[in-house]
N, C-alpha and C positions, 0 to 999 in steps of 0.2 A: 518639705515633708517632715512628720513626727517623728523621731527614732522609733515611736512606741507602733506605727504602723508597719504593715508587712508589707514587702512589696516583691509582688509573684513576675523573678523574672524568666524565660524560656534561654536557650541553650545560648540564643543569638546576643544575648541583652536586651530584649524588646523589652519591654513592662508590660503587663495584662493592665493594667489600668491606661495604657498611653490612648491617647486618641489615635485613630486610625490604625491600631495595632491586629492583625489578622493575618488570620491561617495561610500560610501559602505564599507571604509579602516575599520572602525571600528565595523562594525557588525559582528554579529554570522556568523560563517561559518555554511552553509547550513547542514552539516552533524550533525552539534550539533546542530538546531532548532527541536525540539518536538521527542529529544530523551524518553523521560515518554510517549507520545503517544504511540512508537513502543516497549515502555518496558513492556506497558500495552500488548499491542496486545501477545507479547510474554510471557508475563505473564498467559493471559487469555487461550492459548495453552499448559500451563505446562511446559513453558521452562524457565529454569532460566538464562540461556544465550541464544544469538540467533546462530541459526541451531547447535546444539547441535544433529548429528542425531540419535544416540539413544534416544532420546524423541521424537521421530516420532510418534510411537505408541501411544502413553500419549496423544499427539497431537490430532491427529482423533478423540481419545476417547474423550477428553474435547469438542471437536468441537461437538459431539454427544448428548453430555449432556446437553451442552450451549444450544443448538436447541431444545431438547427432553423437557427439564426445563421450556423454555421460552413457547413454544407449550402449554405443561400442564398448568402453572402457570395463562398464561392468552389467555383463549381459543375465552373467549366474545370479545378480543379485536382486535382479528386476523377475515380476511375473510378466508372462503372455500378457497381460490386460494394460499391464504399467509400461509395457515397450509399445505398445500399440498408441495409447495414450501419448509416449510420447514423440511416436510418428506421425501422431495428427496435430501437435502442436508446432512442429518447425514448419508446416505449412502456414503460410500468412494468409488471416482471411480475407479475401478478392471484393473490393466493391468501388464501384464509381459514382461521383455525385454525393448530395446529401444522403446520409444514411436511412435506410425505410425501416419498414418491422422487422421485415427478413433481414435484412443486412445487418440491425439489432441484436436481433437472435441469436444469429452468426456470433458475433463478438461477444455475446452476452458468455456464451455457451464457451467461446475459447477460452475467454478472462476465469471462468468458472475451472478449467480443465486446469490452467497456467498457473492460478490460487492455491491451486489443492497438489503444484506439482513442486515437490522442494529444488528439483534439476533448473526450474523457468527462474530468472530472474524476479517477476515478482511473486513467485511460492516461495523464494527464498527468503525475500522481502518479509514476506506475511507470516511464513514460520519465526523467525527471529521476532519481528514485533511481538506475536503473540507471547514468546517465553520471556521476553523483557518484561511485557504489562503484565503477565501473571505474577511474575516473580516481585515486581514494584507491587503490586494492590490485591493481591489475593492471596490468602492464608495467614503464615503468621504475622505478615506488614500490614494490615488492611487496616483502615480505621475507618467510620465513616467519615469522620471531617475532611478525608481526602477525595472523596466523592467528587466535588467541583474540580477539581485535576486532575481525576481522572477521565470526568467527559470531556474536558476541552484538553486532552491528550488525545484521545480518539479523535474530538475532531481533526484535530493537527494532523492525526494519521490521514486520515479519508482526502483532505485539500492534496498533501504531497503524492497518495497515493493515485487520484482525480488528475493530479498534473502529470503523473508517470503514464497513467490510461490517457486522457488528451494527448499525449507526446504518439504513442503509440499507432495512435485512430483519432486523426485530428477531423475527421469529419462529423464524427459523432459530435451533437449540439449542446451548445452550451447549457449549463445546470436550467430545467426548467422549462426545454426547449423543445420544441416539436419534434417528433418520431412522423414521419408522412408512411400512408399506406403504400402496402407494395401495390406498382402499377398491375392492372387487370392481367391474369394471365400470367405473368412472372412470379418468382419467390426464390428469394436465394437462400435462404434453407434447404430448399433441395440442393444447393449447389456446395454445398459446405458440411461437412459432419462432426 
């Protein structure tokens, strides 16, 4: 090289002119970011590794207690709507056999109620994620060049968080997989709320 040439290097010593030199070479790979988030989460479930499935049962039951605990513990600070809510979450939803629409439903609507509840293990899960990826990629840190690390962060999320729902309701079908009609006459929607 010249002395009379400039040569643009970034924090790490990379060079902008090296071959193969790109945005992101050097970050965490998506699957190793907020590994202790999801060890908590699995933690908080009674697993000491993840989908472990004989701690299924342990599981519910944690999820049960988490809920039943938090309920008790602090009654003034919950509303009628949010204590109810989460009376209908430490009930496990009931189904046998491959999962149908209804039995979908069911689950669809629990995982929905358990999301949005910071007491469930994965509400707590999905609150933290969120205030991490805000805090990593929106406002004053955002760039676009981190754009690609940022989707294949979310995917990272969705796969661990795909494995914590499998672990949960392992009969629900693989990514892709058929949903079968409720049999004639039955619906377990009505049986679940």
């Amino acid at each position: 090289m010249r002395s009379h040439e400039k040569v643009n290097e970034d924090r790490y010593g990379a060079q902008s002119g090296d071959v193969g030199f790109e945005l992101g070479r050097l970050a965490v790979s998506p699957e190793q970011k907020w590994k202790a988030v999801f060890s908590e989460c699995w933690s908080r479930l009674g697993c000491e590794a993840p989908g472990q499935p004989e701690e299924r049962v342990m599981a519910w039951e944690n999820i049960a207690v988490t809920l039943t605990t938090g309920r008790r513990d602090s009654p003034e600070l919950l509303s009628r709507s949010q204590s109810r809510v989460l009376e209908k979450l430490e009930v496990i939803p009931q189904h046998t056999g491959p999962v149908t629409a209804g039995g979908y439903d069911v689950i669809r609507r629990y995982l929905t109620k358990a999301c949005e509840t910071p007491l469930h293990p994965l509400g707590g899960l999905l609150e933290t994620l969120v205030t991490v990826y805000r805090i990593t990629y929106i406002g004053v840190g955002s760039n676009r060049r981190l754009l690609q690390q940022a989707v294949e962060e979310i995917r990272s999320y969705l796969r661990r968080i795909f494995q914590l729902v499998r672990f949960l309701f392992p009969d629900l079908p693989d990514e892709g997989g058929v949903i079968h009609p409720d049999p004639k006459g039955s619906s377990e929607t009505d049986q679940q709320g």
